[in-house]
C-alpha positions, -999 to 999 in steps of 0.1 A, spaced: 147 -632 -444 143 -624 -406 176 -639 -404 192 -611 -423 174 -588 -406 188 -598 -373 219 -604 -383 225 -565 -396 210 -551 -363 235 -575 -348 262 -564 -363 252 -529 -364 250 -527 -328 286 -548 -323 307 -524 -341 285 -493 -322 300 -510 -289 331 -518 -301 335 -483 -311 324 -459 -291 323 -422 -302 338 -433 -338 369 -443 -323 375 -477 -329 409 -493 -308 420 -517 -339 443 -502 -364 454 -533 -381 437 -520 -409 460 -494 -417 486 -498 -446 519 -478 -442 528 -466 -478 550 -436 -473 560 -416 -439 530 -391 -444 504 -410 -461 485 -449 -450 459 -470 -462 430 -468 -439 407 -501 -449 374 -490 -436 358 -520 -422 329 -517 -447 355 -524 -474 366 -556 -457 331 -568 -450 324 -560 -489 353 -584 -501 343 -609 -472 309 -606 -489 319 -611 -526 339 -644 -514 311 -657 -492 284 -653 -520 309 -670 -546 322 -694 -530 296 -708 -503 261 -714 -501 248 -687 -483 238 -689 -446 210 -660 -438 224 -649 -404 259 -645 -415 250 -628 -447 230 -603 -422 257 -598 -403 284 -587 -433 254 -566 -447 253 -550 -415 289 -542 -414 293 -526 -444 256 -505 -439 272 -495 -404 304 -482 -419 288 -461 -453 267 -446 -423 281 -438 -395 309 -423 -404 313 -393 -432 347 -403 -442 338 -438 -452 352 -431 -490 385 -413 -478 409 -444 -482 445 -426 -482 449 -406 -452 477 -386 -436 499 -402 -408 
């Protein structure tokens, strides 16, 4: 159970340093689907699918389940548009 635990604040505090001010430099989750509108795939959505596969297809290793739980917790919040997946260009 500490495992979890330190995996989250691990994670937690990675994607606070990795982006700063809740600007994060990686856009390779954005999904081009007209020339005003893109997919934005928060990072809590891919740590969510990441999670789904893990638990259903692995035996579960408490760190690294801390650290997906963490990256979806830091995503829902920190930032207020978490649930705003289409966005304008």
């Amino acid at each position: 159970m500490y495992l979890v635990l330190i995996g989250i604040i691990v994670m937690y505090l990675i994607y606070e340093l990795w982006c700063p001010n809740k600007r994060c430099p990686s856009k390779g989750n954005h999904i081009q689907i007209s020339d005003k509108y893109y997919i934005h795939l928060h990072h809590w959505i891919i740590h969510s699918l990441i999670l789904i596969m893990y638990v259903t297809t692995c035996n579960v290793d408490c760190f690294l389940l801390g650290l997906i739980l963490g990256g979806i917790l830091q995503g829902l919040i920190e930032y207020s548009d978490c649930f705003h997946i289409i966005k304008k260009v």
